[in-house]
VONU-345126 format. One record per residue: x, y, z of N, C-alpha, C in turn. Coordinates in steps of 0.1 Angstrom, whole numbers, plus 5000, padded with zeros to 4 digits. Each point is the difference from the previous one (the first is absolute). Layout:
<atoms>
XYZXYZXYZ;...
</atoms>
This chain:
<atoms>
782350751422499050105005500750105009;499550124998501150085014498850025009;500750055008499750015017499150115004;499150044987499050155000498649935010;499849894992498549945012500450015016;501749975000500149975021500350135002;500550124996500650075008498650144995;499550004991499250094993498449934994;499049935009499049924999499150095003;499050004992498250035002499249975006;500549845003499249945004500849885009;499950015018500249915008499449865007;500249874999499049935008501049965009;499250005013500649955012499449875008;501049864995499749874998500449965013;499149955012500050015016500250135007;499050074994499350115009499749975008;500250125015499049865013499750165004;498849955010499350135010501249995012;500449905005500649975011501350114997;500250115014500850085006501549925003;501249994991500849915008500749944991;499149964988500449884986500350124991;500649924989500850034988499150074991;499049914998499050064996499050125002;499750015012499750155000501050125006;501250025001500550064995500650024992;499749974985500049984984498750084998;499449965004498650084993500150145009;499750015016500550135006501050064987;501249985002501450054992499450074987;499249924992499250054982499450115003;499450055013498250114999500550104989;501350055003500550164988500149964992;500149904989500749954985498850064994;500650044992499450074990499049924991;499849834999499649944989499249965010;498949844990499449945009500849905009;499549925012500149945008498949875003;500349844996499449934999500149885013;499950055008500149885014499549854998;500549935000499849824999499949955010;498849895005500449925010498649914999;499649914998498949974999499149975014;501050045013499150025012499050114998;500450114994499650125003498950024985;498750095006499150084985500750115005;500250115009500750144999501450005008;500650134998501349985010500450165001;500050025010500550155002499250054987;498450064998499750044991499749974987;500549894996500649974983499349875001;499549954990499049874998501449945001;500249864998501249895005499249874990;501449984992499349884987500749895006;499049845000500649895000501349954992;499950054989501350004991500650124991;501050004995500350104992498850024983;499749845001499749994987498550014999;499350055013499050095006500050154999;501350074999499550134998500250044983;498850114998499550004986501050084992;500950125007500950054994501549934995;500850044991501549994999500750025016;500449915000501650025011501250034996;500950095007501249994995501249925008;500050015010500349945012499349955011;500949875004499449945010500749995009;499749985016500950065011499649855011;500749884996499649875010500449985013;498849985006500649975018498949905004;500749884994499249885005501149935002;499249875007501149905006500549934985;501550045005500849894990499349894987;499249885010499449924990498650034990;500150125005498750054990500450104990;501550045004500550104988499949954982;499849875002500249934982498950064993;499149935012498350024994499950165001;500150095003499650124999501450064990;500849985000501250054989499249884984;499449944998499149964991498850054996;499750015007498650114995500650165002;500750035001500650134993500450054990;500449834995500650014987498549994994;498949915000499249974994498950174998;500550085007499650105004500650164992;500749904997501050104987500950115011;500749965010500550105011501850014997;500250094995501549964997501150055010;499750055015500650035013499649935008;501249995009499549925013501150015010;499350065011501449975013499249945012;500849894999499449885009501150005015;499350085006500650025016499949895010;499249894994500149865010501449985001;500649915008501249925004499849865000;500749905005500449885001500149944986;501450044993500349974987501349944999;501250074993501249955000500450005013;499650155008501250025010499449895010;499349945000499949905009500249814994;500450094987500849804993498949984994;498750075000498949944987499950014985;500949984995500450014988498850014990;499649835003499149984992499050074996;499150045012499250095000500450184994;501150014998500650134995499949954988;501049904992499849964984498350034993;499149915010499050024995499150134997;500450075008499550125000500550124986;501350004999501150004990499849944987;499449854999499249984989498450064991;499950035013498150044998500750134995;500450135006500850104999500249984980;500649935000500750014987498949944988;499249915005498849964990498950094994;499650095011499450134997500950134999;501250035003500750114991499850115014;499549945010500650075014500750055006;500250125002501250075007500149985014;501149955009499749985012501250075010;499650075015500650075007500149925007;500949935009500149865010499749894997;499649915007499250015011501049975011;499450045018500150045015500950154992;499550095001500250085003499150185005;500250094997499450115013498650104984;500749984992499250044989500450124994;499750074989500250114997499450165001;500650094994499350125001500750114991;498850064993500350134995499650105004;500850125005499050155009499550034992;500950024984499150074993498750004995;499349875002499249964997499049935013;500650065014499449975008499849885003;500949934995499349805000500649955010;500049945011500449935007499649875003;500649884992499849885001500849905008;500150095013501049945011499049985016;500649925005499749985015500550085008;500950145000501050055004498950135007;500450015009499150085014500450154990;500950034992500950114999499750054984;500050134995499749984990500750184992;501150004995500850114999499650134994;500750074998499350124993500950024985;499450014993500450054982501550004998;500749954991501150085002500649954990;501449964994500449894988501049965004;499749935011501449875007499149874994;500349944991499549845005500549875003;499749935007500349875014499549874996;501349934993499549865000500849915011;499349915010500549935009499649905003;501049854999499749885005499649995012;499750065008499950015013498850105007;499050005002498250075002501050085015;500249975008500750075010500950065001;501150014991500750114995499650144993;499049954993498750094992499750095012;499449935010498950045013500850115005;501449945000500950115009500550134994;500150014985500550084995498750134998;499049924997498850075002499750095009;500349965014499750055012501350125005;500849954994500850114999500550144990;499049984987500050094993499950145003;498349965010499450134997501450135012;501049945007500950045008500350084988;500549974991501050034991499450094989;498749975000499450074989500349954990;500349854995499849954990498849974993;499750004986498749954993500149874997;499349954992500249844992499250024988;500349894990499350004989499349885001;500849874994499349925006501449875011;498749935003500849945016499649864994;500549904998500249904997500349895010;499749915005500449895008499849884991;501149944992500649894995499549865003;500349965014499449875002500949924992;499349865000500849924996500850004983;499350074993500250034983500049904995;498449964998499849864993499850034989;499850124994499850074988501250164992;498950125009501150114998501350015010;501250004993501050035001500450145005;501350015006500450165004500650054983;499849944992501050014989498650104989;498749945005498750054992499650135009;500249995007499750145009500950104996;501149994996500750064996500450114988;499549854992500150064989498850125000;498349955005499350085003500250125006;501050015010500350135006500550084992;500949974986500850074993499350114990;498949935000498650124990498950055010;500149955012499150085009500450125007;498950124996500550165005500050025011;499049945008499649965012501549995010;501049944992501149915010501250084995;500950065008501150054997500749955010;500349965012500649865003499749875006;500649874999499649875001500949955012;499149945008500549985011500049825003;501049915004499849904997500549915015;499449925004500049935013500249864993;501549915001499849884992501149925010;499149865000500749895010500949934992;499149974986500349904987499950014991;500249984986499950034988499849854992;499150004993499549874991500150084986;500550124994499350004991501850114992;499749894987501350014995499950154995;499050084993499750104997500350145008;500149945010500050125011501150134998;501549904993501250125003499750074986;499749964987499550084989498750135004;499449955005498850095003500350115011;500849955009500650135009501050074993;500649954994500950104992499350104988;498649944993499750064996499450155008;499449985013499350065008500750125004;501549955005500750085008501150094992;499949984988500350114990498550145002;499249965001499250164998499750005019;499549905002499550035021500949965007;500150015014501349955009499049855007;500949934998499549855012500650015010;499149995010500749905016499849935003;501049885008499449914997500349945014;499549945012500249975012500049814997;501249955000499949865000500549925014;499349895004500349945008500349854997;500549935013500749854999501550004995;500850145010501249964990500949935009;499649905015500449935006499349884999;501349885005499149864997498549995010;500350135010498549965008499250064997;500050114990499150104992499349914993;500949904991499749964987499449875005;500149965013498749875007498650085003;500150175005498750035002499050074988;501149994990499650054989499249884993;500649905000498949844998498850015002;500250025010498649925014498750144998;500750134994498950114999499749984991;500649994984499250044987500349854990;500649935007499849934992501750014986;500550125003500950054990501449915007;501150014988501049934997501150115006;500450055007500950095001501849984991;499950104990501249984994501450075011;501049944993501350065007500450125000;500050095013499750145004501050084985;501349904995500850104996499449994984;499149914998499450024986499550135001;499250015011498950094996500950115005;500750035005500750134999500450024986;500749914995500250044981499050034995;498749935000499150024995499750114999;499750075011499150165006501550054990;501250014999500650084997500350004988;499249944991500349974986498750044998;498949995010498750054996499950165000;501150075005499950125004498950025014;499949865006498950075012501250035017;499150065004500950115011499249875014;501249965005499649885009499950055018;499149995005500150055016500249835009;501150015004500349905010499549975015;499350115000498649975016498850104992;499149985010498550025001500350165001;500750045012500450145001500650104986;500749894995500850074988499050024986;499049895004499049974990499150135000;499950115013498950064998500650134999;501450005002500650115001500450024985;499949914991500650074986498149984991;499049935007499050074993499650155001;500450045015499650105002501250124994;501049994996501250094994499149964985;499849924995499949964986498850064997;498850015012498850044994500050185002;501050055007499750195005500850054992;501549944996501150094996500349974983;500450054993500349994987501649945000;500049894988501549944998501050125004;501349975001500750085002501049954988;500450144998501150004986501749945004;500250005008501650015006500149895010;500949995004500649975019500450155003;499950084998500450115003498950055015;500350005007498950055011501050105011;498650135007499950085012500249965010;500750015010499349955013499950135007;498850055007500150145010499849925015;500850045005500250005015500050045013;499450025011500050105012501349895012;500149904997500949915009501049974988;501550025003501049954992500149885001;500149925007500049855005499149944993;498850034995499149924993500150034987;500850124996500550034984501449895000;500650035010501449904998499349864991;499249935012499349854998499550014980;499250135001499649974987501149994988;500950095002500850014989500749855000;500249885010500549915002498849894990;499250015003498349914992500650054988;499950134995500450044990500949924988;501349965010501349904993499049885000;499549895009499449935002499249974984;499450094999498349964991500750034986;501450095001500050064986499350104997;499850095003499350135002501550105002;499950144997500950104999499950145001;500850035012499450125007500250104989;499250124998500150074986501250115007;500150044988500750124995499450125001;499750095015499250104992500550134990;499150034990500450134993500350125008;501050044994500650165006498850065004;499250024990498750095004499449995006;499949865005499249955007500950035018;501050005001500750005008500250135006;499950074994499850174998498950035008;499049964997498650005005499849985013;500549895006499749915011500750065008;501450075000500650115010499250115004;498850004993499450155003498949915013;499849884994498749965007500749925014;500849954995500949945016500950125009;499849955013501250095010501649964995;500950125009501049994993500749875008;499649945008500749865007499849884990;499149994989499349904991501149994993;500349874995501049974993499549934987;500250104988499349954992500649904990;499449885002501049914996497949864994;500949904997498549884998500949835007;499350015015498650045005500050145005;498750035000500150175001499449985010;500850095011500049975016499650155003;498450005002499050155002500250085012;501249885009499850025014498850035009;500149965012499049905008498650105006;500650184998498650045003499850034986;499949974991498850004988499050014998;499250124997498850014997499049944992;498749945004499750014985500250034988;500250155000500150114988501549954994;501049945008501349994997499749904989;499649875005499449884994499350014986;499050065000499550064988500950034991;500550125004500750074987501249904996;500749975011501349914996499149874989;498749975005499949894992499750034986;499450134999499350054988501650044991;501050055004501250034994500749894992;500049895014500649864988499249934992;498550025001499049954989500350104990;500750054999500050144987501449964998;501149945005501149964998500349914987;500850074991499949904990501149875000;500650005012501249905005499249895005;499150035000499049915017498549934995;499849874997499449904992498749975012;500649995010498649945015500850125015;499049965011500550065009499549955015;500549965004500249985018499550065009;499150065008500350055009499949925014;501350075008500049905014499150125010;499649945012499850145009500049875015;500750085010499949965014499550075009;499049965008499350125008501150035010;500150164997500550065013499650105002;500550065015499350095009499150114992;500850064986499150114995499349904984;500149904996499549924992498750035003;499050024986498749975001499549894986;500149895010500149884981498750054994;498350055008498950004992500150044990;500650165007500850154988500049954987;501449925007501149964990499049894987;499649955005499349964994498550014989;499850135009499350074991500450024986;501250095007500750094990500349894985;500349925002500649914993498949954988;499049945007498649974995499650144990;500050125004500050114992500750014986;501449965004501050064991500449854989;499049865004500349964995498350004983;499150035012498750044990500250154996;500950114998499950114993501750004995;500549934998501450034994500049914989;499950024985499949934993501249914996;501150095002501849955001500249855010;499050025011500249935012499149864998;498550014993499349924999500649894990;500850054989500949904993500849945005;500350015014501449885000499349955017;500349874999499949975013500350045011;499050065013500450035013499749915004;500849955012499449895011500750085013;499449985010500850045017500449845007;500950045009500249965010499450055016;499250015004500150105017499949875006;501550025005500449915013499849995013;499449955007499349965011498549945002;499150045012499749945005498250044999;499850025015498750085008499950144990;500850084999500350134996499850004985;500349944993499749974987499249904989;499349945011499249834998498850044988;499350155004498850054992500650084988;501250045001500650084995500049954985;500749865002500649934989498649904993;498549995007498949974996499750124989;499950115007499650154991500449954988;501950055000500149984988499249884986;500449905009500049894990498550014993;498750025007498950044998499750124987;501150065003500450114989500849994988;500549844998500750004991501349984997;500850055016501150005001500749885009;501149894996500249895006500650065012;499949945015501050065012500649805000;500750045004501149885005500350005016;500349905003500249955018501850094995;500849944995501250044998501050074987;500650094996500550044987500149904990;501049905011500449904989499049914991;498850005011499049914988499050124991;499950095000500150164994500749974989;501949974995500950014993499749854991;499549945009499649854991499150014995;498750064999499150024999500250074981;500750145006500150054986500949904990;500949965003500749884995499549934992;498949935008498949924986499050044994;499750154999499750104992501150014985;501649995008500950034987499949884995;500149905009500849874992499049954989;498550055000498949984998500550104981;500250105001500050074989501349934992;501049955006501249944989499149884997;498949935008499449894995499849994985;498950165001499150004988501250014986;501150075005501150044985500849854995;499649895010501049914993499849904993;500849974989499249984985500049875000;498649954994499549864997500949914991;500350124988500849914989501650015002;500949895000500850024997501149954983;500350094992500549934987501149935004;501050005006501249925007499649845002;498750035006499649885008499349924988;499150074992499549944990501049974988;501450025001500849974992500849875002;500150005017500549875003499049884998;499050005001498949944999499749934985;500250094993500249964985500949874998;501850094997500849935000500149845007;499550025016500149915007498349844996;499350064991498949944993500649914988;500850104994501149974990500949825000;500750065016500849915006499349865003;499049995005499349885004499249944988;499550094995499349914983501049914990;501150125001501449904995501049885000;499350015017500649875009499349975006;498949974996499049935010500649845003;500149944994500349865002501149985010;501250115000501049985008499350065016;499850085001498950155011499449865006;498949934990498849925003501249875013;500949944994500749925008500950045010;500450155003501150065009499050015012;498350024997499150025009499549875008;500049884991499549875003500349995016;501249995002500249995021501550054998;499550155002501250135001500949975012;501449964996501149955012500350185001;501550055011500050144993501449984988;500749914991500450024992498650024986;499249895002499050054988499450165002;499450055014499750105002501050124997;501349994998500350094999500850004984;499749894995500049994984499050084991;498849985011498750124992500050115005;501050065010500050125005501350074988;501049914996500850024988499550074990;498749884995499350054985499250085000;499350105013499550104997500950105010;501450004996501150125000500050065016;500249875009499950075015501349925003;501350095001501449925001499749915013;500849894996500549875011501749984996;500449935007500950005003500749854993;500949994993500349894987500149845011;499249974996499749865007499749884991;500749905009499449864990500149875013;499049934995499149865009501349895000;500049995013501449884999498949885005;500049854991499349935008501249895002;501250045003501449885007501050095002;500749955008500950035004501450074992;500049934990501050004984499150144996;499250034998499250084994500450195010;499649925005500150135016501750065001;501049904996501050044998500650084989;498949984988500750024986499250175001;498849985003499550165002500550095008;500749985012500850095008501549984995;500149964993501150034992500150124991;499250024995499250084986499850135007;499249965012499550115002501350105010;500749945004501150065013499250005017;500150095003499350055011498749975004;499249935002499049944997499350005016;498249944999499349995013499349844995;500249905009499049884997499350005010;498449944990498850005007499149855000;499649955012499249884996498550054992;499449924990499250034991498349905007;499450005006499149945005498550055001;499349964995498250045000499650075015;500649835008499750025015500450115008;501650084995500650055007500350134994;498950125013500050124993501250115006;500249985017501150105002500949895005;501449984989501049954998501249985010;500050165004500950055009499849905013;498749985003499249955014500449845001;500749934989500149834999501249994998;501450104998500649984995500350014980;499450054996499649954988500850124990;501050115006500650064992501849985004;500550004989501650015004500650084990;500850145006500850124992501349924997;500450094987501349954995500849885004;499149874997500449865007501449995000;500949915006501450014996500349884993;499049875003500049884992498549994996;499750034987498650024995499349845000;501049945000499449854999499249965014;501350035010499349955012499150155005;499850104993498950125006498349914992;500449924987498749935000499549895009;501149945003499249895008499750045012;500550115007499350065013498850094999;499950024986498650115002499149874999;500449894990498849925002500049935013;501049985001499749855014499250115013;500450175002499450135009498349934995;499750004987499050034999498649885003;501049864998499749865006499950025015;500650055004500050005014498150075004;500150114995499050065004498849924997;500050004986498749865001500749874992;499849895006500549874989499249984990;499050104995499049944989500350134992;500550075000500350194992500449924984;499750064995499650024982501550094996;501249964993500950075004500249994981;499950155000500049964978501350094997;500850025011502050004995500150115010;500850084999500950095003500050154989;499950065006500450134988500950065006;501050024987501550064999499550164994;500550095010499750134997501250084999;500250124991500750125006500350085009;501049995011499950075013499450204994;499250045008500250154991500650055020;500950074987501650025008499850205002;498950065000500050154999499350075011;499950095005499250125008498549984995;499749935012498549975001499150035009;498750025001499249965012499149894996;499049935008499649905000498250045001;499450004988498450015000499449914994;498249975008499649934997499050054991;499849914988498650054988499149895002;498750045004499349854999498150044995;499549884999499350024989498949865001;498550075002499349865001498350084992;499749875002498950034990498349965010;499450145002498750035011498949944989;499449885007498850024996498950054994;499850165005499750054997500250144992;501150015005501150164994500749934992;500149914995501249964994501550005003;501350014992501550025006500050145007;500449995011500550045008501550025003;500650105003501650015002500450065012;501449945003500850085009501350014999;500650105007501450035001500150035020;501349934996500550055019501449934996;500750075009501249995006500349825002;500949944992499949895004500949915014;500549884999500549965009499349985014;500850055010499450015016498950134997;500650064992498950154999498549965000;500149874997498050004997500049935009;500449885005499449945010500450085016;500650125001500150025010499950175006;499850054991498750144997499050024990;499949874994498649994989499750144994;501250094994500150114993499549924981;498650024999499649954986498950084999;500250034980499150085002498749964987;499049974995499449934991499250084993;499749934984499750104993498849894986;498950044999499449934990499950044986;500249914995500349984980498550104997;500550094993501550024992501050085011;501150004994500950045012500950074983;499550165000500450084991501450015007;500950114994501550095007499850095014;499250044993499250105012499549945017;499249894994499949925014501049965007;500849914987501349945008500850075007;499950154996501050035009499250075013;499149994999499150075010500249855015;499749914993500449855006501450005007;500850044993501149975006500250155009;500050104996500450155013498649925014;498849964997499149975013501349915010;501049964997500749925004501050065016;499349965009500950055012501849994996;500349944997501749994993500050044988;499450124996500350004988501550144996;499850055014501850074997500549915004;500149905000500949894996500949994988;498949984992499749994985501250144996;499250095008500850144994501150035001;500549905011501750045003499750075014;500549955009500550055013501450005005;500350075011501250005004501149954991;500150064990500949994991499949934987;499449895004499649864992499350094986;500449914985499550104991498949975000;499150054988498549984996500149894992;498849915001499849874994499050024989;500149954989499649974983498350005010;499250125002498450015003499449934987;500650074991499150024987499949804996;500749915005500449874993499149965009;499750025013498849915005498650094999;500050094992498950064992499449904993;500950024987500049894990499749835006;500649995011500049835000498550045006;499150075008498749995005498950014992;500250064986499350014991500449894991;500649954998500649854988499149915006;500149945014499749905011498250064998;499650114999498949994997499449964990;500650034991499749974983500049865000;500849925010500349834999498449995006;500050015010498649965004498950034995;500150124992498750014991499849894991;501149974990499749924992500349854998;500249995012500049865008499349925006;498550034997499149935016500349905006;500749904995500349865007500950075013;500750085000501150035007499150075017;500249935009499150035015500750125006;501949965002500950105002501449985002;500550094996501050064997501250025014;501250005003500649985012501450064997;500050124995501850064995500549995017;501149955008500650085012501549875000;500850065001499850135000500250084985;500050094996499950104987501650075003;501349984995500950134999499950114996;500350125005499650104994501550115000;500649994987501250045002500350174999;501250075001499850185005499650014985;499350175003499250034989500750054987;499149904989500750014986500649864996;499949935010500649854999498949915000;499149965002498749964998499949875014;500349924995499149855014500149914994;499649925008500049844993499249915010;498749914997499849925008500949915007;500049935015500749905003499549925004;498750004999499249865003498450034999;499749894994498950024996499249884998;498450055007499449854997498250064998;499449894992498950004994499249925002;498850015007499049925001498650044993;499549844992499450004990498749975005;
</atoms>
């Protein structure tokens, strides 16, 4: 059923109506007077209520319902979510509490059952309730109630809601509809979604999420965020977040770095505070995408143009190029001390009129994609002016209205109303440039979102072949997986074409000698279930000088550590003797998102600047290397201080292969390449250890 009875209903009943000033209930019925439909108050205390006769039951009043809006105690939600159903009601947002988030499971199942016996759509239950302006509905408890607009707001959190509310009308934001989630014993963010993607009503989706239950979610935002922009404000990404994230909704907090892949494979644009959260609704709801990184800055203080051109390198953003003609122009309109250069420094007595025209010139600039303006009050500054002017030239310049303006006016007392004006009008002001330059930033990074392609034929080719590979040898695949040592693990990293390094299982002494014979130059390793970093027990020895006695020390190293260790030989390996660095590829399989991946710098690099960067299946060419440049060391990769460039393109390939393995593997939990060699570019890599858990 879709979501037309909750968000677009004729007909409302409100199940614990009360007269009483204070309860849930009658501010629910208060909140309905404007809805456009009827309005059917329940409570069997009451014959009238504010006006409106008031039925003992739903299955008392004589018309169709479309929705039902519950605020009774907990134990009575069964019996009235039953006669709703018997009532033929196919909506319902049940705003009671004391459910999961307080460990009542049970009572949630059952509710969840009834839900599903009659074909019930349900919004929570404990949560703040919903609303459409367009339709004047307000099926919330919320003191606050927005004005028209097409932002819409789904949030696990009724107080989050409350606050963003109360701060709109600052900003001059609208809403479409506002959504408070609750516990999601029913609709999912994944159904709302999809619903947003055909609703005219909503041109962006705004998303407040602690937790995620619902496997559907990253398909449905990516479908979303190809035509609308998502934001998405998540919390619990500390272990003490993810305790108070429990105790409020009842939700599972996944691991912060999932859901950074996530949002970034979903194409949604992520705000890491509450501040950042309202700062890019409000850029996303006034200004139009921006085509480029290419950006203006105009300036009356150099010092605050310096800072921005600095945010600039930061965000990935790029100071433009202006056109000759454009530059032509601006000499007439600037004094001859102005140095025409980007940031464009107006110098410090700047008129309004300066402001204007200079801003109206680079909005006509065809070098110049968005635009900056900084201003600092001084002695001949008039920010109101200036702000006027701006507000003018941004509603009569049709060159100008196409590309993003946002300001900066820096300070205090002098500028506090100043920077309200604007925003009121449309135009974002910023406390500082730099969050101005970030600002537009996820504006751009937002537009490379929408261009990056779903399909890849590479990836679907590996995929094939590698289907090929495992049908062919299932029986051998089936037994290398049974209890993956890393010589079996890296026998199935062989057969679907991810080099290792020529190895073979010594289980004696005699054995251990005849293979480092063979091989020359060699690395031995103890082979043990128990024993995952080797290095840490003693458990590796380079180029032994007596291979016989390098076995009985890795075993007797590895007896020592525990007297009960499971020890299934030794593996005789090929020293790899070339120009390397050392990275980790690793790989596990979410619950809910399924495989997941990463790449980082391996060795001390990860345990001691946790430089990693993660990415969820599918992991196209495109991603992977998007994965790997996110990489704080990744001019590493590129060659520094002399050092050549390392084979990028081979741990491309090995992050897309390693995906393909976990696609078509489910038994496989995860995956553990580190370290990964990665030899100079053109020479490819070679795993050097590797292990698999099943």
């Amino acid at each position: 059923m879709s979501l037309k009875n909750i968000f677009y209903p004729n007909s409302v009943a409100v199940i614990g109506a009360s007269k009483t000033k204070g309860k849930v209930g009658y501010s629910i019925i208060r909140n309905l007077k404007n809805f456009k439909g009827n309005v059917y108050p329940v409570n069997p205390k009451y014959k009238n209520l504010l006006g409106m006769k008031c039925y003992s039951s739903v299955l008392d009043v004589e018309d169709e319902i479309d929705l039902a809006v519950i605020a009774v105690p907990n134990i009575i939600v069964p019996k009235v979510l039953e006669e709703c159903g018997e009532k033929n009601i196919r909506g319902a947002v049940i705003i009671t509490a004391g459910f999961s988030e307080v460990g009542n499971y049970e009572l949630e199942n059952k509710i969840r059952e009834i839900a599903k016996n009659y074909g019930i759509r349900i919004i929570g239950p404990n949560c703040l309730g919903i609303m459409n302006t367009h339709l004047d509905l307000n099926a919330t408890f919320a003191s606050i109630f927005p004005p028209k607009g097409k932002v819409s707001i789904v949030s696990q959190s009724g107080a989050i809601l409350d606050a963003i509310l109360d701060i709109a009308p600052l900003l001059n934001i609208g809403f479409s509809k506002v959504v408070s989630i609750g516990n999601k014993v029913d609709i999912q963010e994944s159904d709302l979604l999809e619903y947003f993607i055909k609703d005219d009503d909503t041109e962006i989706v705004v998303l407040y999420i602690e937790g995620l239950k619902d496997k559907k979610f990253l398909k449905s935002a990516k479908k979303l965020s190809r035509k609308k922009p998502i934001i998405a404000l998540k919390s619990g990404k500390t272990e003490i977040g993810k305790k108070a994230v429990k105790s409020h909704t009842g939700a599972l907090a996944g691991e912060d770095s999932i859901y950074e892949a996530v949002f970034k494979e979903a194409g949604i644009i992520r705000a890491y505070t509450f501040e950042e959260l309202v700062d890019l609704i409000h850029i996303f709801s006034t200004q139009p995408i921006i085509k480029s990184n290419k950006i203006a800055i105009i300036t009356n203080a150099g010092g605050f143009g310096v800072l921005a051109a600095d945010a600039c390198v930061e965000h990935g953003m790029k100071l433009a190029n202006f056109d000759k003609s454009t530059i032509s122009k601006l000499k007439d309109v600037l004094p001859p001390t102005a140095n025409i250069s980007n940031p464009l420094d107006i110098i410090g007595d700047a008129p309004p009129e300066r402001y204007e025209k200079c801003t109206e010139l680079l909005g006509k600039d065809k070098n110049t994609d968005g635009i900056l303006v900084v201003l600092t009050p001084q002695e001949m500054t008039k920010p109101i002016d200036v702000a006027r002017s701006l507000v003018k030239i941004k509603n009569n310049c049709r060159e100008v209205k196409n590309k993003p303006l946002i300001t900066s006016f820096v300070g205090g007392v002098s500028v506090k109303d100043v920077k309200g004006y604007l925003r009121r009008r449309g135009i974002p002001s910023y406390l500082t440039p730099e969050n101005g330059v970030k600002a537009l930033s996820r504006l751009y990074n937002y537009s490379l979102m929408k261009v990056r392609k779903d399909y890849d034929e590479e990836l679907e080719k590996i995929k094939e072949k590698f289907l090929k590979i495992r049908d062919k040898n299932r029986d051998y695949i089936d037994n290398l997986l049974k209890s993956p040592n890393e010589y079996k693990a890296k026998k199935l990293l062989d057969f679907y074409e991810l080099p290792v390094p020529e190895c073979y299982l010594a289980k004696n002494e005699n054995e251990a000698l005849e293979f480092c014979k063979k091989l020359g130059k060699c690395v031995m390793k103890i082979v043990s279930p128990e024993i995952i970093h080797k290095t840490e027990v003693g458990g590796v020895i380079i180029n032994p000088d007596n291979p016989k006695k390098a076995y009985n020390t890795l075993v007797n190293n590895a007896k020592k550590h525990d007297p009960n260790v499971r020890i299934e030989g030794v593996l005789v390996e090929k020293f790899i003797d070339e120009e390397k660095i050392e990275v980790i590829v690793g790989a596990k399989r979410d619950k809910i998102f399924g495989p997941v991946l990463m790449v980082g710098l391996g060795g001390i690099f990860v345990e001691v600047l946790d430089d990693v960067s993660f990415g969820v299946y599918p992991i196209t060419r495109e991603f992977a290397v998007d994965m790997i440049k996110d990489l704080k060391s990744y001019k590493i990769l590129e060659g520094v201080r002399g050092r050549k460039r390392k084979d990028i393109n081979f741990l491309v390939e090995c992050l897309m292969k390693i995906g393909v393995i976990m696609d078509i593997h489910e038994e496989i939990k995860e995956i553990d390449l580190n370290p990964v060699f990665v030899f100079n570019d053109g020479n490819g890599g070679c795993i050097g250890d590797a292990r698999i858990i099943i």
